[in-house]
N, C-alpha and C positions, 0 to 999 in steps of 0.2 A: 305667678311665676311665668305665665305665657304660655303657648299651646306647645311649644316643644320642651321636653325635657329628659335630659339625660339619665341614663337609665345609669342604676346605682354598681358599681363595680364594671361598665362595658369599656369605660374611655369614652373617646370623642369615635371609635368606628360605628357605635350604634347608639341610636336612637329612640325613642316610641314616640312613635302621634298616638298623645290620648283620645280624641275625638275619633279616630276608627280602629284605634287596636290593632297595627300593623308595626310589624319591625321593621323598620329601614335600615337596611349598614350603605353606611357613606363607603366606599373607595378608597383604601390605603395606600396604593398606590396606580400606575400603568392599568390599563387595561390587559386581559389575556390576549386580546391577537395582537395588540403592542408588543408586548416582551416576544412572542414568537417570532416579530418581524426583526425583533433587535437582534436577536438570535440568529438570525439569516441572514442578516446583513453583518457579524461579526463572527461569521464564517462557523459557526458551530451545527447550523442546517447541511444535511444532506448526506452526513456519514453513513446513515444505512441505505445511500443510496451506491454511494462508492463501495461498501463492502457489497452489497448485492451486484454489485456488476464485476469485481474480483472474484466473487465466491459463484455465480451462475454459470461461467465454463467446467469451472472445476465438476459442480453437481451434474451435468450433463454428458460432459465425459464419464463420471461414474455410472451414468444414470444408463446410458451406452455400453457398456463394460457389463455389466451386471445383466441386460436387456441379450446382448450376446453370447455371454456365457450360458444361461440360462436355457435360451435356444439351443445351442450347441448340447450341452446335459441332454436337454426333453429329445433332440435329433438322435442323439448315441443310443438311447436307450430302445428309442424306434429302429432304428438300424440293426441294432443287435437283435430284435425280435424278427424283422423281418430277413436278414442274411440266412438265420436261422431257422424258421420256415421254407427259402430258395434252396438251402445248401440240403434239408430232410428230403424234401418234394422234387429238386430236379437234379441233385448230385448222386442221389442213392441209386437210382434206375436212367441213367442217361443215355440218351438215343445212341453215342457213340461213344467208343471207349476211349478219345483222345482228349486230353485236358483242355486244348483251347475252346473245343466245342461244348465240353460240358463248365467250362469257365463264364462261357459266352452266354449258356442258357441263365445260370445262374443269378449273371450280373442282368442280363435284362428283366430276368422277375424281381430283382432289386429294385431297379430302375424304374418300372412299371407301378409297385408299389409303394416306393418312397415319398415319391411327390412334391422335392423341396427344390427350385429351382436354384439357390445359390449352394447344393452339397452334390459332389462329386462324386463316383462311386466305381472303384476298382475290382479287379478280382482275379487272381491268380491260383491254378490249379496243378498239383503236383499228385497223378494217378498212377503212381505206382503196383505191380504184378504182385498179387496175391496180400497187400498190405492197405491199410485205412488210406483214404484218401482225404490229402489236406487240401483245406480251400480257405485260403486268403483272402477274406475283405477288408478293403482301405475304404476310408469314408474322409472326403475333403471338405471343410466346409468354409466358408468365406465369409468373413463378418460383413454385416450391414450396417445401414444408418437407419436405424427403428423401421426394418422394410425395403428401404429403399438400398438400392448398389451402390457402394463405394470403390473407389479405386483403389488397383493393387500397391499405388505407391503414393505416400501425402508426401511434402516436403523433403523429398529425395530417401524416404524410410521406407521399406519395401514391407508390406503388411503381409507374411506368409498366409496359411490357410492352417484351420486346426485344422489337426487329424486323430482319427479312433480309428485301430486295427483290431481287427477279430479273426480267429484262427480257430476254424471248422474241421475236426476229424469225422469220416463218415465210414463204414462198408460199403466200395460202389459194389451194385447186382451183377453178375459174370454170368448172363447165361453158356458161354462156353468151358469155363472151368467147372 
């Protein structure tokens, strides 16, 4: 019969060489990087590249959004700890009994312990004769670009600043009353 022969049920894709005992499969068609190239040259190549370059702003802007809010939560929750320490520690016993002055202390122990260069920090004091006094904290904060500053206005859209307000009653100390 000859040293090749067809192996019983394969077809003609395989083979056996008796003499070493190896299966051979012949090639039914193109080779694999053939058809890929066929593929790319009849334009079916490169759609995940075009959706990755539609879909990669969109993820980044989210990715941005999320990175911001996030900060801003972890900021409020700091803020509110520390207004609230300022407002115990130098509203209750204040060197003088006039709001701007004990307004003034307040926000600079804010200030002092906040620490966040793009968040803002307000403070308004209402010391009322014989009644709690209220101390208003504003906290402005300005989004970034993962750290870095952005401008207050892209493409003629004016990007405001969140804000978190906190409203502190206290007894200030009257040593004259």
């Amino acid at each position: 019969m000859g040293r090749w022969r067809a192996r019983a049920g394969a077809g003609r894709t395989a083979t056996r060489h008796w003499a070493r005992g190896l299966l051979l499969r012949l090639p039914s068609g193109p080779p694999r990087w053939a058809r890929r190239l066929g593929r790319a040259v009849r334009g079916e190549g490169g759609q995940m590249t075009v959706e990755l370059m539609v879909a990669l702003p969109v993820m980044v802007v989210i990715a941005l959004i999320a990175f911001n809010a996030l900060t801003f939560f972890g900021l409020c929750a700091e803020y509110d700890r520390v207004a609230r320490n300022a407002v115990r520690v130098y509203a209750a016993a204040p060197t003088s009994l006039e709001g701007v002055e004990a307004a003034g202390e307040v926000s600079a122990a804010i200030e002092a312990n906040l620490g966040c260069p793009t968040a803002e920090s307000t403070v308004e004091a209402s010391l009322p004769h014989l009644a709690p006094a209220t101390f208003t904290c504003s906290l402005a904060y300005h989004p970034t670009l993962f750290g870095l500053g952005v401008r207050s206005e892209v493409l003629g859209v004016a990007l405001p600043p969140l804000r978190h307000t906190v409203a502190l009653s206290t007894f200030v100390y009257n040593p004259l009353c």
